[in-house]
N, C-alpha and C positions, 0 to 999 in steps of 0.2 A: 768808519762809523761817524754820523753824524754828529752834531749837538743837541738837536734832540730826542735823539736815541738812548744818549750813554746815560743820563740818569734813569729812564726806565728800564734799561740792560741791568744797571748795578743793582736797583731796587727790586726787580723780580728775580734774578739773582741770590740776593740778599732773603728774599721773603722765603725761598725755598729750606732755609739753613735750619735745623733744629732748632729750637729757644730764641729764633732772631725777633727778637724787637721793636718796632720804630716809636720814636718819640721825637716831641719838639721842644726840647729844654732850652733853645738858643732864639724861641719865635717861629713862626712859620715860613720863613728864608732858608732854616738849616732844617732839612731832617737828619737824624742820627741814628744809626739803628746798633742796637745793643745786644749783647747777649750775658746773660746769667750780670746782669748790672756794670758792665764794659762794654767799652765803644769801640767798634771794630770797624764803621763805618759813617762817612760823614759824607752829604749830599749838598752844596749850595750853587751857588754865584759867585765870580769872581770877576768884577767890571763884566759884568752881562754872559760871563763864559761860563755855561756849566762844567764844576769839577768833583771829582768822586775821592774823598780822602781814605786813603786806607793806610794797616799798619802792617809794615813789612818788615822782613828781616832785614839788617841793616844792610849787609851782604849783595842778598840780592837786590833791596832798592838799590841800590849801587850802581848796577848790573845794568837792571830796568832803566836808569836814566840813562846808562851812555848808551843804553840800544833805543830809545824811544826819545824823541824832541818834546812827545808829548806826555811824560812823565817827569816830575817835578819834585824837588825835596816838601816835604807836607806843608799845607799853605797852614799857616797859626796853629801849628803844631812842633812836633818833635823833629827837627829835622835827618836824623839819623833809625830814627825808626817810622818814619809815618811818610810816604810820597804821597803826591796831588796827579791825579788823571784827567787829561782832556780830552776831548773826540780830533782826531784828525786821522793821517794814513796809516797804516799800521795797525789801528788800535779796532779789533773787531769783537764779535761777541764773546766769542775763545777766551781772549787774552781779558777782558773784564768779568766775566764769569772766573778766572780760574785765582787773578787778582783778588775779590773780594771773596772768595773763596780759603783764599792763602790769608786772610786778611782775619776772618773769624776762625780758623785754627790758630794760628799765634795766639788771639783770645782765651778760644777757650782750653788752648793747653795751660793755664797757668792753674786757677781752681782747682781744688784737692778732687783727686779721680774720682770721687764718688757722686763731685756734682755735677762733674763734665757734661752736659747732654748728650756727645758722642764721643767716643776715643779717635783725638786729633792725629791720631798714629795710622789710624785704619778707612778711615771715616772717605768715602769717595774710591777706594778702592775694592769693592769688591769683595775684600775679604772680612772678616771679624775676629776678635780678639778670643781666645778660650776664655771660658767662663763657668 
């Protein structure tokens, strides 16, 4: 994927997610995009490179950086839970679709179940929770 792809990947991506978001609390350089008032996604520049901050399990951001050159511990973030994404080989719509995807579940599993907008348990598989 290119570099000017991967922010429109992330962001229509992102637009598709229940309760997502976008705001510009940082100026118009950073879009952020939010869910139930958490930030599960960060859009800027970094020295002219577009990069897509998400928040991950610590685990597998781990994981994601020794398989990827082009994933990064989170740029002005959490280093342990947050990586930085760039466009280069490897990195296609899949793999950013499924990143910022993994990115607003961590989110919205924290919220008491009843504000969840989806159950982070079930939510993209196909199945549903009894109810």
């Amino acid at each position: 994927m290119d570099a000017s792809t991967l922010h429109k990947t992330a962001a229509d991506s992102a637009e598709e997610l229940p309760g997502a978001l976008l705001e510009h609390p940082f100026g118009p350089d950073w879009e952020v995009f939010k869910v139930r008032g958490k930030v599960f996604m960060l859009l800027t520049e970094v020295p002219g490179r577009p990069v897509v901050i998400l928040k991950a399990d610590p685990g597998e951001a781990h994981a994601l950086r020794e398989q990827y050159s082009q994933i990064t511990p989170g740029y002005h973030m959490n280093k342990k839970h947050w990586i930085t994404l760039e466009s280069g080989e490897g990195v296609d719509k899949e793999l950013v679709t499924e990143l910022v995807t993994d990115s607003y579940l961590l989110v919205v599993a924290h919220p008491p179940k009843a504000e969840q907008p989806v159950d982070p348990h079930t939510y993209g598989t196909g199945t549903r929770a009894a109810g």
